[in-house]
N, C-alpha and C positions, 0 to 999 in steps of 0.2 A: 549499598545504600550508605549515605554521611552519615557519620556519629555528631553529636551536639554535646558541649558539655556546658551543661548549665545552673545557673544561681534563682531560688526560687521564696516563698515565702510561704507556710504551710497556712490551712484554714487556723491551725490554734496560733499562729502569727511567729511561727519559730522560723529561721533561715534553714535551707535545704540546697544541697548541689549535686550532681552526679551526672549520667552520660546518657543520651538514649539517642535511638536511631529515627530518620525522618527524611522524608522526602528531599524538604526545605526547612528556613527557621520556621516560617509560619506556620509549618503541619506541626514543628514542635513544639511552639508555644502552643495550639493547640489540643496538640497532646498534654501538656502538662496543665493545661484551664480546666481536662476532663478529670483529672488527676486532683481537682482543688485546688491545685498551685495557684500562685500569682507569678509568673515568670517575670525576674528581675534581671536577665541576663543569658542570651542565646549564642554561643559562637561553637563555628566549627572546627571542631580536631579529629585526629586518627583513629581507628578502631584501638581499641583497649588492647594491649600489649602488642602494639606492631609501632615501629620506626615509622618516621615522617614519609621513606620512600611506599611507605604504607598506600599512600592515598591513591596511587595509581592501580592496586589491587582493589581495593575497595571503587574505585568508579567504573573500573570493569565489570566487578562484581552487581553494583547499581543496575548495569547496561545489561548484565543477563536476568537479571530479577524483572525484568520488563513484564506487563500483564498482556495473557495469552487471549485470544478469542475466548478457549476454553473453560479461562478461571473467569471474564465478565458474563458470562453465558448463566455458570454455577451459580455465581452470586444472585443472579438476577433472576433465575428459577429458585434460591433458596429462598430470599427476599418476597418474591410473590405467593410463595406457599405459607409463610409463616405470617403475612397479612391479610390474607384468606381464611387465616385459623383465627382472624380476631386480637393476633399479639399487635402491641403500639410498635408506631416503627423506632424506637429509640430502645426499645425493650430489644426487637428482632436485629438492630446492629450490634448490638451488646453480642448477642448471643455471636452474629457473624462474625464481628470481630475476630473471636476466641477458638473460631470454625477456620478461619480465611491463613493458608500457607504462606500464601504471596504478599512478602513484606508489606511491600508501597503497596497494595492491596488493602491489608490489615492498619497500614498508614492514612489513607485515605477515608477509610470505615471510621477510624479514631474521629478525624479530624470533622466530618461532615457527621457522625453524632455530638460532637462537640458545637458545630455553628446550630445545629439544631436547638440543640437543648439553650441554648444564647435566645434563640426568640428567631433565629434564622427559619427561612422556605425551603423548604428539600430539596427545592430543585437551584436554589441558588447555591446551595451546599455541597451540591453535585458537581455544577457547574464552576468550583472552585478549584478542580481536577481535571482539566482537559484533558491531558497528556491519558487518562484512564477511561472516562466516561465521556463519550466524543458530543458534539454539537448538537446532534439529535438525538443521543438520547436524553439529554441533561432539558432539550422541549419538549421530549415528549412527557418527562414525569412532572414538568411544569404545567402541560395539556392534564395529565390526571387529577391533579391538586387542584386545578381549576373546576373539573367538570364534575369531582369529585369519584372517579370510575380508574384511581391508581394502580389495583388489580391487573384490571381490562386491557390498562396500556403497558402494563409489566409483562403481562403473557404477549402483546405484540411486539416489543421490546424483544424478547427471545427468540420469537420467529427471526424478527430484520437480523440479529447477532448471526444466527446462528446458519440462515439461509444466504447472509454475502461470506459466511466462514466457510461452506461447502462449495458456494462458488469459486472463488477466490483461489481454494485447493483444489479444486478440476482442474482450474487455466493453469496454475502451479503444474500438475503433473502433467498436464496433455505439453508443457513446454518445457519440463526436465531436459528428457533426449534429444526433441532439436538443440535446446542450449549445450549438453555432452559432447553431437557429434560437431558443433561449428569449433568447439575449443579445441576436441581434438585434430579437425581438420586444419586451424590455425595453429597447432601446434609442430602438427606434420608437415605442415608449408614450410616453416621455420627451418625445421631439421633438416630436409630438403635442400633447401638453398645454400644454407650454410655449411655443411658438411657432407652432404652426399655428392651434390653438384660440381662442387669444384675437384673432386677424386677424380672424375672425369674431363672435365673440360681442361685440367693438366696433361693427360692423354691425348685427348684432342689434340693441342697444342701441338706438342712433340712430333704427331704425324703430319702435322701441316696440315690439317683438314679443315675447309670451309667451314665455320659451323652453321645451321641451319636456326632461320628466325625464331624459333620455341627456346632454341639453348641460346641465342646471343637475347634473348628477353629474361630470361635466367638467371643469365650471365651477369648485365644489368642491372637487374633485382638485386644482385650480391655484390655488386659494387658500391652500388648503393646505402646497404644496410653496414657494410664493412668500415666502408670511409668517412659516408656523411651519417652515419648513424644520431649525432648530434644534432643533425640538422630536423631528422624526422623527429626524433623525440621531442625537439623542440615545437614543433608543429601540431605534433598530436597532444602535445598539455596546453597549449596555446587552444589549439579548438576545444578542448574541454572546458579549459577555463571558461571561454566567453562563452560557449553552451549552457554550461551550467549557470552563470551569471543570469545570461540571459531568459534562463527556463525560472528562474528564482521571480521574475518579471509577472507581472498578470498579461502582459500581451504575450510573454513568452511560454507560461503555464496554457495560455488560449492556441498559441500555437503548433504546441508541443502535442496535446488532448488531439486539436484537429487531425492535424497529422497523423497520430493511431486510429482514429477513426477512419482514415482514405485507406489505408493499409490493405491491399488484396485481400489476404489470407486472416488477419487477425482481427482488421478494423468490424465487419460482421459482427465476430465476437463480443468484442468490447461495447460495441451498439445495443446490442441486445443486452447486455447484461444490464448496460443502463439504463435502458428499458425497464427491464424489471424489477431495477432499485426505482426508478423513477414511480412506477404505478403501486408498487408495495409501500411505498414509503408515502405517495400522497393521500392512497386509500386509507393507511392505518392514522391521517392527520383531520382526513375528514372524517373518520368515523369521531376523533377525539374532540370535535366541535371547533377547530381552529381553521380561519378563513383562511380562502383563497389567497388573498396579500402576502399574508402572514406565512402560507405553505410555502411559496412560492421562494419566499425568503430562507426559509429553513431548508429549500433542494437544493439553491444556490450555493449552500453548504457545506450540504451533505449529499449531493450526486457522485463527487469521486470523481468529476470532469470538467475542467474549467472550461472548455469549448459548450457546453451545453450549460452551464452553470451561467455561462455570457448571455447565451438565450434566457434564461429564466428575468436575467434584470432587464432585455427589453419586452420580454411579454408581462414585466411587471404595471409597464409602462402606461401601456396598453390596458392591461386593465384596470386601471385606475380611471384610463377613458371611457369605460364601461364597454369593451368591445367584445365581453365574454370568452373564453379560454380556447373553443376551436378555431375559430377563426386567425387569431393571431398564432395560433398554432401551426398552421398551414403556412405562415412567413418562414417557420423555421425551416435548418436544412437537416436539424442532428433530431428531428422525431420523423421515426415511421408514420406510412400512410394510415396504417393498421392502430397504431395506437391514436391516430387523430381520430380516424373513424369512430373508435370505441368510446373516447371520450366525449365526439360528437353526439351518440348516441345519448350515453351517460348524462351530458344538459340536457337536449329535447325531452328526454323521459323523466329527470328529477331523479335518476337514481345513478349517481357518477361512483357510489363508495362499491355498488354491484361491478357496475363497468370494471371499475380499476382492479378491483380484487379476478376480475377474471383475466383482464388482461397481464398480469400477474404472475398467474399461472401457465398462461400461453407464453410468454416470454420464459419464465423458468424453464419449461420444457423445450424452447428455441434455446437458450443457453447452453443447454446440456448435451441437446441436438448437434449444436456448432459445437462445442471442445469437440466432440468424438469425431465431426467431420474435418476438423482443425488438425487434428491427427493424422490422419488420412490423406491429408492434403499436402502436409507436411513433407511427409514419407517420399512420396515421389522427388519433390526439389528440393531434400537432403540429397537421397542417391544421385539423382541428375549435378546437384554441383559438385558431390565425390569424386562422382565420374570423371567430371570436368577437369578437375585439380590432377585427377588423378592423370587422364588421356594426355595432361598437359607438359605435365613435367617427362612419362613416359616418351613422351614424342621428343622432348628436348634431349633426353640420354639415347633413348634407342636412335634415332636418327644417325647420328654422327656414329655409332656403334654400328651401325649397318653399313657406311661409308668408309667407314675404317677398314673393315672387314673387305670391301670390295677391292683397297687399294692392296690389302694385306695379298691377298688370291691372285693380283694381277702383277705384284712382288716376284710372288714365287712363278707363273709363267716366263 
């Protein structure tokens, strides 16, 4: 995290300087308004006794001090317990404060009991941390302040953390070992062509033997990577480039999202899971008393998929026409039948916060469902393209090894 070293003015009106750590200057003037100061001067310098090449150890260190699922989770269960017991919430950051490990954590906590105690809205004060307290949660504690029930949406607040933090780490592990064996298998290719291959295809040579189309594709391959190797490298940062450029795009973000969702094997996955960010996250919006428009806005958000988040602004459209939510529902192509139906259900009857909470649950259990058969599914077309690589290059060496041999036999007759 930066050091700041700064010039200040005490409440008895004495000059004051020294160094503290902080996000940004504003968390540290911040910090120092909570302090009494009046900051007359914020700039940034090196950690206290390190060299100027200092600051590249300190921004790395910044980048692992990052906040974990695990430490917004704590806060946000410690914070709903100790406003439960009736402590003010500027009393209960005091306390977290002094509780909180995690620097920009403990930075943050500073600075939004700081806008507070100013005459600031909590949730504006939240909301001046993205990078830590993401877009919805920063409506949702703006939803409790309104409706007065900040409790209620603190305990839902934990649930959504903590149930896309389980998610999140399923799809994480069920795609560790495919990721393992592809790197190993492109590591294998590698070695392969480059240095096993050609041990042979020098033998080859020497007997004068035809080689057969597996080893002259081989052969190829390594002429290729030997000679113009500039030429690929140039090609493969070339495509990344304008990929990434392009994924940086909201048409490119919508096309990118699409894209994993058509996916065989994973696209399933990813569908349902948003799914059931989608029906958790609008159930716990209407239970909080914030309209339809309003939700609609804040999924756009905070779905986690720009291809479905595109839908949200035209069925925003839509219902501003008053054309009610299943209906244009059914326009889309990124919601299930299943959840149109449920939510259809959910208008006719008046009770949509039932629907979604159950649909909810039926998607968390498809989620969990898919990783384990996402595993499963896996496993076979790992082995099958093993095989593949493997039968491939085998047939490129052994072929000509069995040609060699036969001219070798007919030698010696």
């Amino acid at each position: 995290m930066p050091y700041y070293k700064y010039t200040a003015i005490t409440s008895t009106g004495a000059n004051t300087k020294g160094i503290l750590e902080a996000v940004n200057p504003e968390t540290a003037e911040d910090i120092l308004a909570s302090r009494g100061f009046i900051p007359t001067g914020v700039v940034e310098t090196n950690a206290p006794g390190t060299a100027s090449s200092g600051s590249f150890l300190t921004d790395l260190s910044n980048r692992m001090q990052s906040i974990k699922p695990q430490d917004l989770i704590l806060f946000t269960k410690q914070l709903k317990t100790m406003l439960n017991a009736g402590i003010p919430v500027l009393q209960s950051l005091e306390v977290l404060k002094d509780q909180t490990e995690n620097p920009r954590l403990k930075s943050a906590i500073i600075s939004i009991g700081a806008d507070i105690k100013s005459g600031g809205s909590m949730s504006k004060a939240f909301a001046k941390h993205p990078s830590i307290f993401p877009e919805l949660y920063c409506n949702m504690i703006r939803a409790g302040e309104v409706s007065g029930t900040l409790t209620e949406v603190l305990e839902r607040l934990i649930y959504i953390v903590d149930h896309e933090f389980k998610v999140k780490k399923d799809i994480k592990s069920a795609l560790t070992y495919p990721i393992v064996v592809v790197v190993a298998l492109v590591i294998a290719f590698f070695v392969l062509i480059l240095f096993v291959l050609p041990q042979f295809v020098s033998l080859f040579t020497k007997a004068n033997i035809e080689l057969p189309l597996p080893t002259r594709v081989c052969l190829g391959i390594y002429e290729g990577l030997t000679h113009y190797w500039y030429v690929g490298l140039g090609l493969v940062g070339a495509v990344v480039f304008s990929l990434s450029a392009f994924f940086r795009t909201e048409a490119g973000k919508i096309a990118r999202d699409g894209f994993f969702l058509r996916l065989p094997i994973l696209g399933p996955v990813f569908q349902k899971a948003a799914m059931a960010r989608f029906a958790s996250i609008f159930a716990i919006l209407q239970a909080s008393g914030i309209t339809v428009l309003e939700a609609m806005d804040i999924l756009a958000g905070t779905i986690g998929n720009a291809y479905i988040a595109n839908d949200f602004q035209r069925l925003r459209v839509m219902l501003e026409e008053g054309r009610g939510l299943s209906g244009p529902l059914r326009s889309t192509k990124s919601f299930t039948p299943m959840m149109i139906s449920m939510i259809t259900i959910g208008e006719e009857t008046g009770n949509m916060e039932e629907m979604l909470r159950e649909a909810a649950k039926h998607y968390d259990y498809e989620v969990e469902y898919a990783v384990s058969k996402m595993s499963e599914l896996l496993g076979p077309v790992l082995v099958g393209g093993l095989t593949g690589v493997v039968g491939f290059f085998a047939l490129a060496i052994f072929l000509p090894l069995v040609e060699l041999m036969q001219h070798s036999m007919a030698g010696v007759r």
